[in-house]
C-alpha positions in Angstrom: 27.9 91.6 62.2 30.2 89.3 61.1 32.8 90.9 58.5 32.7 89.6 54.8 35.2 86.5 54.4 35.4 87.7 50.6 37.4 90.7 52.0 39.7 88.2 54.1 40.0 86.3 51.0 41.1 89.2 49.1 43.9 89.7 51.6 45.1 85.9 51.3 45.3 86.2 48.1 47.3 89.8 48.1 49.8 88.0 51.2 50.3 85.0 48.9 51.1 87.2 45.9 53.9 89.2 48.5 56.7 86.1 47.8 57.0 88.0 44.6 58.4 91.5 46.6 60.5 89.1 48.8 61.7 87.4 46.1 62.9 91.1 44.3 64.0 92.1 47.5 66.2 88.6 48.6 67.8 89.3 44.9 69.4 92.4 45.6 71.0 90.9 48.8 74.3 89.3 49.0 74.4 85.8 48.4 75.8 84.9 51.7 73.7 87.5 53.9 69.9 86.4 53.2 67.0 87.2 55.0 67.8 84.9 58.4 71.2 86.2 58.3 70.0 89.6 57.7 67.3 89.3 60.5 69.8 88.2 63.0 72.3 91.4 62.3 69.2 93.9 62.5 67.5 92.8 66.0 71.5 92.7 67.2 72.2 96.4 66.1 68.4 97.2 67.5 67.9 95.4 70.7 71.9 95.0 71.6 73.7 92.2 72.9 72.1 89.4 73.7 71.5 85.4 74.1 70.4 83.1 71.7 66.9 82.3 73.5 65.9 85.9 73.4 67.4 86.4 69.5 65.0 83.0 68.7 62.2 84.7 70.6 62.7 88.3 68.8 62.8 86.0 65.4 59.4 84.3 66.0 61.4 81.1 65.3 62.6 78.2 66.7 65.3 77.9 68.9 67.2 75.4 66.0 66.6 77.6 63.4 67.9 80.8 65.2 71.1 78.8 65.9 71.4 78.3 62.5 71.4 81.8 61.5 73.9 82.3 64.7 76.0 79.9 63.1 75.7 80.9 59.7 77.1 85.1 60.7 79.7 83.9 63.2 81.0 81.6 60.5 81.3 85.1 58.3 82.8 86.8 61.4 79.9 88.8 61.8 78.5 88.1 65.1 80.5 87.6 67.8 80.0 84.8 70.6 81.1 85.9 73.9 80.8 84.2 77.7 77.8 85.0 79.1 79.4 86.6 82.9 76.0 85.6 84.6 75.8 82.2 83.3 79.4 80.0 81.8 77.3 77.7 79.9 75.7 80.6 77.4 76.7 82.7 75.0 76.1 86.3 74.4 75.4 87.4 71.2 77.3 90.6 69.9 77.4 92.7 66.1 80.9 92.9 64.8 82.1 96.0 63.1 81.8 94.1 59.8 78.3 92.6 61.0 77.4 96.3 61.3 79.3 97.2 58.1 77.4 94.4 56.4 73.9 95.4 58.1 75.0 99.0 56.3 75.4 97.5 53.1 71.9 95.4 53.3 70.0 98.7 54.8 71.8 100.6 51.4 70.6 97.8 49.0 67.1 97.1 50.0 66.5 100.9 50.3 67.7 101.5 46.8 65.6 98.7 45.3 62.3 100.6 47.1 63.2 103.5 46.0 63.7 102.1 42.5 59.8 100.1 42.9 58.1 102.4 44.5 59.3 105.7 42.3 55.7 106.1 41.5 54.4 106.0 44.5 53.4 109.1 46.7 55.7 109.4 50.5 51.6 108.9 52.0 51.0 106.1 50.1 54.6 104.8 51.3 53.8 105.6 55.0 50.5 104.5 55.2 51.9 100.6 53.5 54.9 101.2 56.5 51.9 101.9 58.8 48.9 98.8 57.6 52.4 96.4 57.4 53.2 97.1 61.2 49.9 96.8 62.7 49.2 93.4 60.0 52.4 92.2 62.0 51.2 93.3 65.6 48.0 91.6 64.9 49.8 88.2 64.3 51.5 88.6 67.8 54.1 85.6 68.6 53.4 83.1 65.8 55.1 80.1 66.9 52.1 80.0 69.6 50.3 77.2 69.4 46.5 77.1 68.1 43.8 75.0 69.5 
């Protein structure tokens, strides 16, 4: 049995009405440190040190974009660009202390502006959102593969 495209169409519209939470959320975030920026310091302080290639790869973007983002924190002194030791020609991407004091300052900020939304909302109905959001993502796997 083939599941009910007026259910699938439901969710399209609901994902096309989410730019309005990104948009509230991208608002209470520095001017200078928007999502990109933001995305780049988080997968640092998660995943550690690393090259460009694997930040892009984490990012689900493309290697020009990501090195835009690279550029844009370095410029701020919040990433650091240090000689790869196994390879000369790369770079090895590391979190300042005032990328991780701005990281703290985003993670402060976006929490307050859920905790001001969501107020009415019950801490199940917040974990089970946490929980559908994740596995939406995991669903989409890598999505700069290419489709047939």
């Amino acid at each position: 049995m083939e599941p009910s495209s007026s259910r699938y169409e439901d969710l399209a519209r609901a994902i096309s009405a989410f730019g309005a939470v990104k948009r509230g959320i991208a608002r209470v975030l520095p001017g200078d440190c928007q999502g990109g920026a933001a995305a780049v310091l988080a997968l640092l302080k998660h995943h550690g040190d690393m090259r460009t290639s694997r930040l892009a790869e984490l990012m689900a973007v493309d290697m020009s974009v990501c090195s835009r983002h690279v550029a844009h924190t370095a410029a701020r002194g919040w990433v650091e660009r240090l000689p790869d030791p196994d390879d000369g020609r790369s770079r090895i991407l590391r979190l300042s202390p005032e990328g991780l004091a701005m990281l703290t300052e985003l993670d402060r900020r976006v929490t307050e502006a859920f905790t001001r939304y969501l107020a009415e909302w019950s801490d199940d109905d917040v974990a089970l959102l946490t929980a559908l959001l994740a596995r939406l993502r995991d669903s989409f796997g890598d999505c700069r593969a290419t489709h047939a």
